[in-house]
mmCIF file as Biopython writes it, N, C-alpha, C and O atoms, coordinates in Angstrom:
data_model
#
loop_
_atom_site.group_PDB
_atom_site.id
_atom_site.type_symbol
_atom_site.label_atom_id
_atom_site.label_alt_id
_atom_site.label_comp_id
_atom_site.label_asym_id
_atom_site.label_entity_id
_atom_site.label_seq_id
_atom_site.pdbx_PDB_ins_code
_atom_site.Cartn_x
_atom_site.Cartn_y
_atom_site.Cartn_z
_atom_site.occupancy
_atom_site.B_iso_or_equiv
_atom_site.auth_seq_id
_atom_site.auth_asym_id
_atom_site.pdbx_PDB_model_num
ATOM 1   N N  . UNK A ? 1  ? 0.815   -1.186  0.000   1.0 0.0 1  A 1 
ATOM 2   C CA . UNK A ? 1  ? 0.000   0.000   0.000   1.0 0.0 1  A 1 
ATOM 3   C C  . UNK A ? 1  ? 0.866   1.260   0.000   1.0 0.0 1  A 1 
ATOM 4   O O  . UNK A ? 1  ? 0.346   2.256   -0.504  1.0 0.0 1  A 1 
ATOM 5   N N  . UNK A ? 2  ? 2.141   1.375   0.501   1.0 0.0 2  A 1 
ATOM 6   C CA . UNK A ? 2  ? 2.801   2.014   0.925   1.0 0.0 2  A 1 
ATOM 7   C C  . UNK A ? 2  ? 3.422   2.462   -0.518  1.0 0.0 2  A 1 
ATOM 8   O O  . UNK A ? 2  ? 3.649   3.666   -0.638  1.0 0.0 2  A 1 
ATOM 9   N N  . UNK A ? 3  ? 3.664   1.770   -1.417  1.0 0.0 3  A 1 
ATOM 10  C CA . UNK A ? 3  ? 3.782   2.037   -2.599  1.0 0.0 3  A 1 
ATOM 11  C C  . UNK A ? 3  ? 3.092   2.303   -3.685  1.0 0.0 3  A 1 
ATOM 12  O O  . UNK A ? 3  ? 3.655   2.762   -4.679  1.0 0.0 3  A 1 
ATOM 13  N N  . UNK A ? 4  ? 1.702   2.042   -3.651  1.0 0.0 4  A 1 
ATOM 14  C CA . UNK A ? 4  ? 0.494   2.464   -4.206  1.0 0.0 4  A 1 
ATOM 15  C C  . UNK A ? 4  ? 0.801   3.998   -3.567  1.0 0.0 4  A 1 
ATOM 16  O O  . UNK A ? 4  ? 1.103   4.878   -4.373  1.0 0.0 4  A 1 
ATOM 17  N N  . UNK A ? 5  ? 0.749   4.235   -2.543  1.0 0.0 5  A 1 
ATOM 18  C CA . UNK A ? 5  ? 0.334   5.626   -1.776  1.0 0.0 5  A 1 
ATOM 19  C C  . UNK A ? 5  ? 1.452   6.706   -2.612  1.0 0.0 5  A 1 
ATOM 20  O O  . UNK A ? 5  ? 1.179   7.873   -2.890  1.0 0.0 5  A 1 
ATOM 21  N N  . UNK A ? 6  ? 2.812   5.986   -2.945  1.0 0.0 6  A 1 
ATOM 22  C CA . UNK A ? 6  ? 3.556   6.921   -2.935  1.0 0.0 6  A 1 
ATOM 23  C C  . UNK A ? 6  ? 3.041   7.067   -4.547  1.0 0.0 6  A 1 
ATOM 24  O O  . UNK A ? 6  ? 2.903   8.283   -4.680  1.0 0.0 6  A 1 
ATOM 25  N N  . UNK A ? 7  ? 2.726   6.485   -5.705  1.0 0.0 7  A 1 
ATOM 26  C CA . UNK A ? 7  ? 2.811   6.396   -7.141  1.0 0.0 7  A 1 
ATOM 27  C C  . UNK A ? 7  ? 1.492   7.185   -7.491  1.0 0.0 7  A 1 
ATOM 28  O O  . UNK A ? 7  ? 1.115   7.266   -8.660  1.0 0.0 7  A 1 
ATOM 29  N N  . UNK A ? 8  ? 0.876   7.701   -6.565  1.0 0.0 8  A 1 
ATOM 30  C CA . UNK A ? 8  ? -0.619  8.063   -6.381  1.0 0.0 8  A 1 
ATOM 31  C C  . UNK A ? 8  ? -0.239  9.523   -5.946  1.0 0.0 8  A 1 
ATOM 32  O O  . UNK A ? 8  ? -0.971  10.278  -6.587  1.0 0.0 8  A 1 
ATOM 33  N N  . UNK A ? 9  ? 0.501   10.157  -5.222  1.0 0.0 9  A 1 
ATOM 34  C CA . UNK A ? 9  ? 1.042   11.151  -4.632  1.0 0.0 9  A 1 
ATOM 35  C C  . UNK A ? 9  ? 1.982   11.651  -5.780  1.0 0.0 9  A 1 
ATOM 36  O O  . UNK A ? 9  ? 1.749   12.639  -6.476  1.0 0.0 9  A 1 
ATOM 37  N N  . UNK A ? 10 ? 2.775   11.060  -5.855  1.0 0.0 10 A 1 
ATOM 38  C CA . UNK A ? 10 ? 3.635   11.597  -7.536  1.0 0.0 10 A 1 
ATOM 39  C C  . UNK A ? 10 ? 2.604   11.782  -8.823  1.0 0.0 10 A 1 
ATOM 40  O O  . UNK A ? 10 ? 2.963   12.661  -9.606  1.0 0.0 10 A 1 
ATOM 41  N N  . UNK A ? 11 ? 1.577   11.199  -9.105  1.0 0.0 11 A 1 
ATOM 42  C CA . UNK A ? 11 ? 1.444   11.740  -10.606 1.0 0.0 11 A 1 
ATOM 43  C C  . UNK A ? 11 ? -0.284  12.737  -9.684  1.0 0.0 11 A 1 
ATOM 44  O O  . UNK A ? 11 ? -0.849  13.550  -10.417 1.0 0.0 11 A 1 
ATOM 45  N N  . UNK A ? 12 ? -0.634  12.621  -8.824  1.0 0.0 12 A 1 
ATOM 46  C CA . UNK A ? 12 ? -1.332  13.414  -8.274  1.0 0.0 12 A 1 
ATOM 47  C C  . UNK A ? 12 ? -0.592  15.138  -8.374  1.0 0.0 12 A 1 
ATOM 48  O O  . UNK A ? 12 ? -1.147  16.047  -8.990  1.0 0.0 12 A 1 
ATOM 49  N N  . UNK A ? 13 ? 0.477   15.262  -7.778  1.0 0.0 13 A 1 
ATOM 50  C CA . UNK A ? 13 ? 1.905   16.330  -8.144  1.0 0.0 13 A 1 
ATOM 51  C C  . UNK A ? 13 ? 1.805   16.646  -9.547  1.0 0.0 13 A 1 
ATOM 52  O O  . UNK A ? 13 ? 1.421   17.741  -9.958  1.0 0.0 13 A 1 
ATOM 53  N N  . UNK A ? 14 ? 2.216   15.506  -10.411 1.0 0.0 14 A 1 
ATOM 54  C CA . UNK A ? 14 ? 2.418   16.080  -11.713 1.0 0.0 14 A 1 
ATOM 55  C C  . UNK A ? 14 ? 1.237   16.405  -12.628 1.0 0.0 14 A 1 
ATOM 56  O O  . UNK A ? 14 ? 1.141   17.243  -13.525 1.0 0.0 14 A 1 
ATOM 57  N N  . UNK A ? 15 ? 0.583   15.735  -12.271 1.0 0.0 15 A 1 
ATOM 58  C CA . UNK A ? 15 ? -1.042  15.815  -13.276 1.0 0.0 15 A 1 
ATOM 59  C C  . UNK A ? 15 ? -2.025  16.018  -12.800 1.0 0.0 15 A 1 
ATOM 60  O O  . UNK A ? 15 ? -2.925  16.006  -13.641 1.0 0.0 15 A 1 
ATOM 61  N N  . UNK A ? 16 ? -2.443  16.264  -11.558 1.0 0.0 16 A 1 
ATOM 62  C CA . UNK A ? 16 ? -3.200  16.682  -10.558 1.0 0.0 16 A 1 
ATOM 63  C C  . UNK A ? 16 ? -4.355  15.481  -10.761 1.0 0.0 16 A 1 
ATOM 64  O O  . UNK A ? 16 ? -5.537  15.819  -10.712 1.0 0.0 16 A 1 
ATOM 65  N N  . UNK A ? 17 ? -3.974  13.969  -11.006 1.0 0.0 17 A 1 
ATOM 66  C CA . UNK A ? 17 ? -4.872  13.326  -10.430 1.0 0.0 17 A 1 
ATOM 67  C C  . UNK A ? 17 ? -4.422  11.548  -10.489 1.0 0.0 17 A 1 
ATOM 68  O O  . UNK A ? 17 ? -3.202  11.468  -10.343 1.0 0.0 17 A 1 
ATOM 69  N N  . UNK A ? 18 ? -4.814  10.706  -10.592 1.0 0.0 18 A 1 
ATOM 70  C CA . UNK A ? 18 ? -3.942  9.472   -10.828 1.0 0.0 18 A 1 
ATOM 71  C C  . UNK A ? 18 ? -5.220  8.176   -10.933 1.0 0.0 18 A 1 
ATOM 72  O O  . UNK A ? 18 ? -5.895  7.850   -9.957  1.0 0.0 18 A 1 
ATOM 73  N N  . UNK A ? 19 ? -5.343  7.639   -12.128 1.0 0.0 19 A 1 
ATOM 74  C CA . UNK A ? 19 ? -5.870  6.775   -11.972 1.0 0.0 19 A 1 
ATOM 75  C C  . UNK A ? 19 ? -5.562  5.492   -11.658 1.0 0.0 19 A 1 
ATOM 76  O O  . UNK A ? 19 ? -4.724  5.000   -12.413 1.0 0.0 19 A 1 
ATOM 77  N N  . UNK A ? 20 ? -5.920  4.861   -10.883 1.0 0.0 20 A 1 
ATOM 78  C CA . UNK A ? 20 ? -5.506  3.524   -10.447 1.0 0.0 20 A 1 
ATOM 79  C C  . UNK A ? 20 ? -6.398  2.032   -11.240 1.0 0.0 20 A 1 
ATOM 80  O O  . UNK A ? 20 ? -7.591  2.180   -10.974 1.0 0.0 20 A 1 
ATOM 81  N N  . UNK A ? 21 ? -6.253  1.119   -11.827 1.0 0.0 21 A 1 
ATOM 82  C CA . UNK A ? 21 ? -6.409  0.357   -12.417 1.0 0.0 21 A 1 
ATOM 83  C C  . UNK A ? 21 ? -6.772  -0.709  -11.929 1.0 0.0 21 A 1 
ATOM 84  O O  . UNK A ? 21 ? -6.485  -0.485  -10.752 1.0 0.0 21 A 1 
ATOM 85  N N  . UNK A ? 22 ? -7.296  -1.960  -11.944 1.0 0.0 22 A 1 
ATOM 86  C CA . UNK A ? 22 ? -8.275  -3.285  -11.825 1.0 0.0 22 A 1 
ATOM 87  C C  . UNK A ? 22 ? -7.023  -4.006  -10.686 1.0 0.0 22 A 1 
ATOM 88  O O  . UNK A ? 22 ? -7.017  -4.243  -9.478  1.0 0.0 22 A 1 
ATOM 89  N N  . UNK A ? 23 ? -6.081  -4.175  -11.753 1.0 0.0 23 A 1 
ATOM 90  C CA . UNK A ? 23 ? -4.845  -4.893  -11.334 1.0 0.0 23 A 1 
ATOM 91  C C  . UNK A ? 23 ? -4.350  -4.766  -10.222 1.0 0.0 23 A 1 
ATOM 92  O O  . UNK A ? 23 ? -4.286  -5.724  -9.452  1.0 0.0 23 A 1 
ATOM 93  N N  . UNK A ? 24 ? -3.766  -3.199  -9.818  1.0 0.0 24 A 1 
ATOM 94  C CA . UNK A ? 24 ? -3.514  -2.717  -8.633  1.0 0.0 24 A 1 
ATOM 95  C C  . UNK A ? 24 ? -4.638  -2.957  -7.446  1.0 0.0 24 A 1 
ATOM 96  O O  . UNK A ? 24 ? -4.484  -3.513  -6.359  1.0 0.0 24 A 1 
ATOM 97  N N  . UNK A ? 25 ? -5.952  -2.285  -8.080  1.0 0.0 25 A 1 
ATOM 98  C CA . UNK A ? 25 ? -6.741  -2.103  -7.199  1.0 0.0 25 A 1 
ATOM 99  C C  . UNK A ? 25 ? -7.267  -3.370  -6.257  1.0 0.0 25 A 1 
ATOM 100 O O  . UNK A ? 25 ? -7.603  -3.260  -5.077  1.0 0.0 25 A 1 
ATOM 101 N N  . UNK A ? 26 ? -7.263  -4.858  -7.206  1.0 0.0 26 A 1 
ATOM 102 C CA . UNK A ? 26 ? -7.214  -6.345  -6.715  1.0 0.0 26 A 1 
ATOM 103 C C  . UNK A ? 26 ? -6.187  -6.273  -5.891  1.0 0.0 26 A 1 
ATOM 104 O O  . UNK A ? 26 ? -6.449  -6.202  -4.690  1.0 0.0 26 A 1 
ATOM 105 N N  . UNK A ? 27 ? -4.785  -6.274  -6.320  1.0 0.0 27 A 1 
ATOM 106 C CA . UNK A ? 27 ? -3.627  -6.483  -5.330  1.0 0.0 27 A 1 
ATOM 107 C C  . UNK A ? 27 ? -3.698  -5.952  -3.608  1.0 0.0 27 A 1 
ATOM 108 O O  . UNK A ? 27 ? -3.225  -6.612  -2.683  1.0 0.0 27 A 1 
ATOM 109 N N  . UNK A ? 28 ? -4.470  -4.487  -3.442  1.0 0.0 28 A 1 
ATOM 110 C CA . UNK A ? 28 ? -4.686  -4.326  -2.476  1.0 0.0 28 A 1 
ATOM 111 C C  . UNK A ? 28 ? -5.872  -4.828  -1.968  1.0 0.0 28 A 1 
ATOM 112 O O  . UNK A ? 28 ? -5.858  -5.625  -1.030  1.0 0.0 28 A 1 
ATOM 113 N N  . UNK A ? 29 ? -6.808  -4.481  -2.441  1.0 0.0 29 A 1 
ATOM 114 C CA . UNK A ? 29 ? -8.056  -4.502  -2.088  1.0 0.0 29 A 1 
ATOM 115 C C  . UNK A ? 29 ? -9.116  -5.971  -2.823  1.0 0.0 29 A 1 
ATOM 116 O O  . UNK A ? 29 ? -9.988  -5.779  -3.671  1.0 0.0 29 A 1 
ATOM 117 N N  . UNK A ? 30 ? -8.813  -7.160  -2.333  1.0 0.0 30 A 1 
ATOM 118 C CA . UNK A ? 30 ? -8.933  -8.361  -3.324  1.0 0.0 30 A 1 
ATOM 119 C C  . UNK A ? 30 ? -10.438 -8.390  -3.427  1.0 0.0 30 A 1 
ATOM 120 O O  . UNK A ? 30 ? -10.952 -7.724  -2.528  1.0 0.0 30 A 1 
ATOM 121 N N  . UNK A ? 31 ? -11.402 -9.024  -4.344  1.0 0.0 31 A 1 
ATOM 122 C CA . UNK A ? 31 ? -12.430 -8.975  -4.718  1.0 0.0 31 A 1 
ATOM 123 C C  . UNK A ? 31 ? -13.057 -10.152 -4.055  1.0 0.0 31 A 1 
ATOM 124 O O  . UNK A ? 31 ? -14.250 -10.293 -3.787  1.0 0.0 31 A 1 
ATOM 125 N N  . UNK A ? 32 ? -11.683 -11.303 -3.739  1.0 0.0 32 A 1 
ATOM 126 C CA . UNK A ? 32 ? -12.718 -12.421 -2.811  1.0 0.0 32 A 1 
ATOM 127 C C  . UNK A ? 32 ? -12.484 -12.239 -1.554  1.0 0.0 32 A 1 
ATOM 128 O O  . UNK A ? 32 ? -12.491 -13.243 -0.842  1.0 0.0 32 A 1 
ATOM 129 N N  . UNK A ? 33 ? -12.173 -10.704 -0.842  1.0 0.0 33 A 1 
ATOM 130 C CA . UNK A ? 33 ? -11.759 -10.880 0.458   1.0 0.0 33 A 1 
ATOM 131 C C  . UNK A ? 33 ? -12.495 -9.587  0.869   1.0 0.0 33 A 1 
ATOM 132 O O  . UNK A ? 33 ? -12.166 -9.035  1.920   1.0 0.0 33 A 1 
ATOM 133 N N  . UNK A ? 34 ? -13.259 -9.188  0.264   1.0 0.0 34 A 1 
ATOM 134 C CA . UNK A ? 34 ? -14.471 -7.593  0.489   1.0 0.0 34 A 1 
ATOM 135 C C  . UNK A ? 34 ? -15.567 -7.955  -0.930  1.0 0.0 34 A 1 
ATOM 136 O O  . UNK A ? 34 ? -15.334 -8.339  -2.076  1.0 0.0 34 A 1 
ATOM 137 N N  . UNK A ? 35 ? -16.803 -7.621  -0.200  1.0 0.0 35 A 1 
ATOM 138 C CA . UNK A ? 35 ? -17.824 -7.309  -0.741  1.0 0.0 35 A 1 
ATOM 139 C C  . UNK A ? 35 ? -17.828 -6.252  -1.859  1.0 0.0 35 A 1 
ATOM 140 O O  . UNK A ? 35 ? -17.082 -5.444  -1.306  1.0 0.0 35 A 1 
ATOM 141 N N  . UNK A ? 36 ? -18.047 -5.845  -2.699  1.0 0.0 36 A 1 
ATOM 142 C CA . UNK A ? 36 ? -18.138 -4.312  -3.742  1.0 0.0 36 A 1 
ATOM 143 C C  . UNK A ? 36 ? -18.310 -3.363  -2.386  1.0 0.0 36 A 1 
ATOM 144 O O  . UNK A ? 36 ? -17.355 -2.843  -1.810  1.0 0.0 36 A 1 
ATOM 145 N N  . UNK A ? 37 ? -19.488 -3.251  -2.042  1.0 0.0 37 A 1 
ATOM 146 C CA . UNK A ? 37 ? -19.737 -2.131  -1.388  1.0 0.0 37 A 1 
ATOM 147 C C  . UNK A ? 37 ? -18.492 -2.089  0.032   1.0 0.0 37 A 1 
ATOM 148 O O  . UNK A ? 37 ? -18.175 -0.934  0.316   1.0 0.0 37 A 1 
ATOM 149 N N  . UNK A ? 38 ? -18.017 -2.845  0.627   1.0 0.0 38 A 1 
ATOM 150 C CA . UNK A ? 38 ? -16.670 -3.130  2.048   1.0 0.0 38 A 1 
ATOM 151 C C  . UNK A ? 38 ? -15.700 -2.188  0.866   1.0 0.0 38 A 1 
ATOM 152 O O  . UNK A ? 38 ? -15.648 -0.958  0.891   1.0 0.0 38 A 1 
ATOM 153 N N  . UNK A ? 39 ? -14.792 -3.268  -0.389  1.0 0.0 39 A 1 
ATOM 154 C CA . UNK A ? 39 ? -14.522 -3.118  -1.221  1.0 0.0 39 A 1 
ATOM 155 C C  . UNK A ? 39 ? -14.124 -1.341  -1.522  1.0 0.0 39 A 1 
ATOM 156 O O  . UNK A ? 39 ? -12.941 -1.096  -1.286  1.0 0.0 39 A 1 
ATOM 157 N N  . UNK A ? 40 ? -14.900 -0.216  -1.966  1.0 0.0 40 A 1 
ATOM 158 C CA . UNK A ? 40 ? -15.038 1.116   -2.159  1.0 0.0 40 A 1 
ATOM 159 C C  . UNK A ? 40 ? -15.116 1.865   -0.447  1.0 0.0 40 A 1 
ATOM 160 O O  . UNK A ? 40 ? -14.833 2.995   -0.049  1.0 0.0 40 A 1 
ATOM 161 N N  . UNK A ? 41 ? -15.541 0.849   0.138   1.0 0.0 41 A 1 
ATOM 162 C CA . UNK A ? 41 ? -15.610 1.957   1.188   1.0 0.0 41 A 1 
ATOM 163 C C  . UNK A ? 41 ? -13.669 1.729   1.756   1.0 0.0 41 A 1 
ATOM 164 O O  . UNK A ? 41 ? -13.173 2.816   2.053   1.0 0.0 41 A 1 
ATOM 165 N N  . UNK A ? 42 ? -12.994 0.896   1.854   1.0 0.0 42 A 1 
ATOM 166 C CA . UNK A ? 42 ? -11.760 0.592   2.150   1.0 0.0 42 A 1 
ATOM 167 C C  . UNK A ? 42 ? -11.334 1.728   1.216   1.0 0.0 42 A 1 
ATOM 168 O O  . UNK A ? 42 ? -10.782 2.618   1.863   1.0 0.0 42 A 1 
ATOM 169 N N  . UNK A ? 43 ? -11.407 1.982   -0.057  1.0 0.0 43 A 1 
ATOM 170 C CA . UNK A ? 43 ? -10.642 2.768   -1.154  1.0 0.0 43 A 1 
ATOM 171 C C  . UNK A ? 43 ? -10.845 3.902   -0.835  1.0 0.0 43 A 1 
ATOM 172 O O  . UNK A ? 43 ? -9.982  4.759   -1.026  1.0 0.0 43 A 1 
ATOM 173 N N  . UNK A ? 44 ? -12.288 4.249   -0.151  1.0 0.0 44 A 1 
ATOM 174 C CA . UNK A ? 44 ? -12.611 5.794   0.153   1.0 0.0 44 A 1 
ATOM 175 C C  . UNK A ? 44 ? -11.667 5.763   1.112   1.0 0.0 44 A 1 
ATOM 176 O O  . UNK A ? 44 ? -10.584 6.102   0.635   1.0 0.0 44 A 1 
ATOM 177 N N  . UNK A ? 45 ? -11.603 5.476   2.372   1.0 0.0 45 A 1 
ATOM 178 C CA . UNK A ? 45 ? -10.807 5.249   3.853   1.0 0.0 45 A 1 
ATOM 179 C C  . UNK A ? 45 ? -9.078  5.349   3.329   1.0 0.0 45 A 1 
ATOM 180 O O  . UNK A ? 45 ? -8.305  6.200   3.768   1.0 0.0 45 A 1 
ATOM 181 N N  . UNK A ? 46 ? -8.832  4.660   2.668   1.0 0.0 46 A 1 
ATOM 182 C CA . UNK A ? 46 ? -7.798  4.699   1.883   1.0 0.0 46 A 1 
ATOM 183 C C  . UNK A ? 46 ? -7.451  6.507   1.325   1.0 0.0 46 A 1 
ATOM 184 O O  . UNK A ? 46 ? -6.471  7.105   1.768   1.0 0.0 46 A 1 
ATOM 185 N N  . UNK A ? 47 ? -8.365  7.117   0.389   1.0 0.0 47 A 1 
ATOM 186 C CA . UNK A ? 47 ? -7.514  7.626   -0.103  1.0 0.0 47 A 1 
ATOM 187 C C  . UNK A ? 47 ? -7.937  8.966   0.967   1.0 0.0 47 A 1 
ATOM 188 O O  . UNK A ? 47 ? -7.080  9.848   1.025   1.0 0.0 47 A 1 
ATOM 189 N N  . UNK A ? 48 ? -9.156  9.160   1.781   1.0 0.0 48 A 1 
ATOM 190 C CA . UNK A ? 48 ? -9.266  9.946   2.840   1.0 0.0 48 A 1 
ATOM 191 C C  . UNK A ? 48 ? -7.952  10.304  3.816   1.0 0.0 48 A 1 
ATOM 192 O O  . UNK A ? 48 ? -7.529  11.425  4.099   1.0 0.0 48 A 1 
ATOM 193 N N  . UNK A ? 49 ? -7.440  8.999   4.241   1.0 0.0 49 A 1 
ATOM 194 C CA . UNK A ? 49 ? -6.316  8.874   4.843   1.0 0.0 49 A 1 
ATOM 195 C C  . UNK A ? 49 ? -5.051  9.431   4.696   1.0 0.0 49 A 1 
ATOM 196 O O  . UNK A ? 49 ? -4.182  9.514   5.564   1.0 0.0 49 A 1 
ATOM 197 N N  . UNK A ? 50 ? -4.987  9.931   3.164   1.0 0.0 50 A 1 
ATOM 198 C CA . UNK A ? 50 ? -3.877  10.518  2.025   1.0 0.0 50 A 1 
ATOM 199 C C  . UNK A ? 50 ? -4.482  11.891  1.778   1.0 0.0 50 A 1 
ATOM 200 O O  . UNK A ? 50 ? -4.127  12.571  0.816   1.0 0.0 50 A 1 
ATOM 201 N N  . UNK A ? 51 ? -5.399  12.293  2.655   1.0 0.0 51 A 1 
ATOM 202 C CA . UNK A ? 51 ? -5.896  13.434  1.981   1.0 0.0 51 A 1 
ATOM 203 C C  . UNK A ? 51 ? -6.290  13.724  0.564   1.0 0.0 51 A 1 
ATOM 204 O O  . UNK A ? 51 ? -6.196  14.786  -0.052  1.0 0.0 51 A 1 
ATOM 205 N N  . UNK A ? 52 ? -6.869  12.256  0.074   1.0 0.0 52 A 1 
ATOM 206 C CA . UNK A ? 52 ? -7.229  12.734  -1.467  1.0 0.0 52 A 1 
ATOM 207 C C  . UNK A ? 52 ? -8.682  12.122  -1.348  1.0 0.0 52 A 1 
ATOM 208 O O  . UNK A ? 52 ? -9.087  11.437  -0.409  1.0 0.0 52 A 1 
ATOM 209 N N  . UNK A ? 53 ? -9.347  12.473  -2.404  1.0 0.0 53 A 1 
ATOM 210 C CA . UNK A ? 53 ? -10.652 12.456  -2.436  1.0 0.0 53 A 1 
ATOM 211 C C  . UNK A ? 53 ? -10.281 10.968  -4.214  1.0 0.0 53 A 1 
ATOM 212 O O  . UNK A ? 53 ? -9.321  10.969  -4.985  1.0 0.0 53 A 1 
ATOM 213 N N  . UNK A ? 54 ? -11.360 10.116  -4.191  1.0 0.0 54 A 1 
ATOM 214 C CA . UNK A ? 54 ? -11.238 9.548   -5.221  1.0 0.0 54 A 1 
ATOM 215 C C  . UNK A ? 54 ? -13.134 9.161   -5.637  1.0 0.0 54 A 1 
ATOM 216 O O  . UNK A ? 54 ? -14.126 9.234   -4.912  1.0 0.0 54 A 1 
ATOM 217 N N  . UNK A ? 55 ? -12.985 8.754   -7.099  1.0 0.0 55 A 1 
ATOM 218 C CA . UNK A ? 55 ? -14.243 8.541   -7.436  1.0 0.0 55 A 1 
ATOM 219 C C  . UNK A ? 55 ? -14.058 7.101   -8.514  1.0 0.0 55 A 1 
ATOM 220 O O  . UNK A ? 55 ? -13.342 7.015   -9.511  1.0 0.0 55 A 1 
ATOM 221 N N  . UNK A ? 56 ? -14.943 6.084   -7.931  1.0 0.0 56 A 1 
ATOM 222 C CA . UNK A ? 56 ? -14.411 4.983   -7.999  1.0 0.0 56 A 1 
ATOM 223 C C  . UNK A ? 56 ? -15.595 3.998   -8.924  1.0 0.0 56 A 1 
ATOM 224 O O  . UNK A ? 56 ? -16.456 3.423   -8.258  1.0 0.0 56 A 1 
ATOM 225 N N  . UNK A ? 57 ? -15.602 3.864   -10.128 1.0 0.0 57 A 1 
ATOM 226 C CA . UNK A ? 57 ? -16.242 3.144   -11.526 1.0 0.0 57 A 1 
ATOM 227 C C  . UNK A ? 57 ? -15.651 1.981   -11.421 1.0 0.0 57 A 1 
ATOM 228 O O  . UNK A ? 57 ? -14.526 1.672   -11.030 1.0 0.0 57 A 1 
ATOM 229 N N  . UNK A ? 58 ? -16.938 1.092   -11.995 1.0 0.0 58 A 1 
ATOM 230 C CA . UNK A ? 58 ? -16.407 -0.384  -11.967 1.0 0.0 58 A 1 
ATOM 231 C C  . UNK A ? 58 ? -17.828 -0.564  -13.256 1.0 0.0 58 A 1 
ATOM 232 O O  . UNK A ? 58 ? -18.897 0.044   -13.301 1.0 0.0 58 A 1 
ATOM 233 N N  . UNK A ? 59 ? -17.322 -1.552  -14.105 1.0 0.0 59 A 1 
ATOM 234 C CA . UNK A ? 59 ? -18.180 -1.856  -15.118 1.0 0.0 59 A 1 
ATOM 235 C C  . UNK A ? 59 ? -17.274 -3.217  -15.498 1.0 0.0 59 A 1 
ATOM 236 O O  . UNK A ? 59 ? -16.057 -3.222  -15.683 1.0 0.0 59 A 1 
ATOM 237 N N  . UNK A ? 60 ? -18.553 -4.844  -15.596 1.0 0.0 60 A 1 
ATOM 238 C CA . UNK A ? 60 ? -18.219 -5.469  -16.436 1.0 0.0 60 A 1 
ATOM 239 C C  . UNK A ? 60 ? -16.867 -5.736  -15.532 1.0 0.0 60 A 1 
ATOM 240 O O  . UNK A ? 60 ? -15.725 -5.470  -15.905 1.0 0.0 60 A 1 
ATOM 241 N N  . UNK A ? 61 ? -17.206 -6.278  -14.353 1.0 0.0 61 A 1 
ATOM 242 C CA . UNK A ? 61 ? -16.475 -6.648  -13.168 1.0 0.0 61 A 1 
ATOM 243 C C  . UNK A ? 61 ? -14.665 -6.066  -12.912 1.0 0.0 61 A 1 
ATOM 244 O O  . UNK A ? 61 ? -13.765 -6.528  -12.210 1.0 0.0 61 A 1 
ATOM 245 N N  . UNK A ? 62 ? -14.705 -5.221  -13.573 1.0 0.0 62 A 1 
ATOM 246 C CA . UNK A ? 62 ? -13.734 -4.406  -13.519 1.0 0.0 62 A 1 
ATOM 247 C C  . UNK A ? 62 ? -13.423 -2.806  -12.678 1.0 0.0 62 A 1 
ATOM 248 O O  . UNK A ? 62 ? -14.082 -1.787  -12.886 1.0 0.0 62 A 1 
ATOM 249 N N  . UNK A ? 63 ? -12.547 -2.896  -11.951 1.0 0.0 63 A 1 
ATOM 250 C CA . UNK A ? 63 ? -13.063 -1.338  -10.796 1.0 0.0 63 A 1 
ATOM 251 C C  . UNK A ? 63 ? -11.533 -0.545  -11.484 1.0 0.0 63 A 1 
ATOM 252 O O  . UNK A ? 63 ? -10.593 -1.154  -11.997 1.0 0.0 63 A 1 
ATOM 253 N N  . UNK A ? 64 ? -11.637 0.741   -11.327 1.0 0.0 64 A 1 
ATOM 254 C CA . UNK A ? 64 ? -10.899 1.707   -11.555 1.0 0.0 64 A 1 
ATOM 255 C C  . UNK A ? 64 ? -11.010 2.888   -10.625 1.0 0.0 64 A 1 
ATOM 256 O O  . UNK A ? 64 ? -12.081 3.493   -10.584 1.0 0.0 64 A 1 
ATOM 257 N N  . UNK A ? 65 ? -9.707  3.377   -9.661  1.0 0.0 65 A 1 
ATOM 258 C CA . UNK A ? 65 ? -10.328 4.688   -8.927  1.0 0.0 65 A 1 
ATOM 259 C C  . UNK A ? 65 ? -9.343  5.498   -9.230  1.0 0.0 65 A 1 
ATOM 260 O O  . UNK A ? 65 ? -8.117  5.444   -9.330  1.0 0.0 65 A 1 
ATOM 261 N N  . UNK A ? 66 ? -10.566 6.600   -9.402  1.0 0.0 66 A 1 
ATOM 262 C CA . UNK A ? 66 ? -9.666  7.691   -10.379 1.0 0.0 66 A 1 
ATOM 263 C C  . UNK A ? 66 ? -9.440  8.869   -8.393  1.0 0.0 66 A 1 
ATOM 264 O O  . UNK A ? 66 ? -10.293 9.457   -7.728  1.0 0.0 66 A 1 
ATOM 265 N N  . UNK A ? 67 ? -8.547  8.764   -8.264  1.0 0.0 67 A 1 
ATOM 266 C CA . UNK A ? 67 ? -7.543  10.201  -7.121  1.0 0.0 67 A 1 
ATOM 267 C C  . UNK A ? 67 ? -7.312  11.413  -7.105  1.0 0.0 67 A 1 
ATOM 268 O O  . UNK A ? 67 ? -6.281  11.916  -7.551  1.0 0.0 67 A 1 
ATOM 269 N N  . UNK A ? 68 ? -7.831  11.752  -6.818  1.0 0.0 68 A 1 
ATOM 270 C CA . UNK A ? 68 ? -7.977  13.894  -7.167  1.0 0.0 68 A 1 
ATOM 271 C C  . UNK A ? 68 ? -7.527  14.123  -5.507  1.0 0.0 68 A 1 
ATOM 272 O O  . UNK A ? 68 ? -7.672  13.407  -4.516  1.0 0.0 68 A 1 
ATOM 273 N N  . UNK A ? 69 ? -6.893  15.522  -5.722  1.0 0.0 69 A 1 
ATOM 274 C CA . UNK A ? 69 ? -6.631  15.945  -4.265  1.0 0.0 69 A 1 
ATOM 275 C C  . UNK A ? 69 ? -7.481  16.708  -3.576  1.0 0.0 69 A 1 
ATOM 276 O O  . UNK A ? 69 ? -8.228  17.518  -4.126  1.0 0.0 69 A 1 
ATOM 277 N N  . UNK A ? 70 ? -7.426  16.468  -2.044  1.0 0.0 70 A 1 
ATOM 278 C CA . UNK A ? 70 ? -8.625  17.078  -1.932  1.0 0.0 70 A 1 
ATOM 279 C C  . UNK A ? 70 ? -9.262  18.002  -1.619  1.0 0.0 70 A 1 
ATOM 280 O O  . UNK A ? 70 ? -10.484 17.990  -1.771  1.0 0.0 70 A 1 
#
């Protein structure tokens, strides 16, 4: 997480936002170990924690959270 946090904080800096991807977002946050709804609320808590605000799409069992600061 600790490295998610930091790669999320750098292009947050450079591009003022960072989307995070299926792949990553499984690695932390696994799909057979949280509910969808547990699932987003961990990611909110997550990026609250970082002081960033995120808004988090999933379609076609795929999740993506896009990181804006907040």
């Amino acid at each position: 997480m600790d490295r998610l946090a930091g790669r999320i904080e750098r292009e947050i800096e450079e591009r003022h936002f960072c989307v995070v991807f299926e792949d990553e977002v499984e690695r932390c946050w696994p799909s057979k170990k949280f509910e969808p709804s547990e699932r987003e609320s961990q990611i909110q808590a997550f990026a609250e924690s970082h002081g960033w605000n995120t808004s988090i799409r999933s379609s076609d069992g795929f999740t993506r959270a896009i990181f804006l600061p907040w």
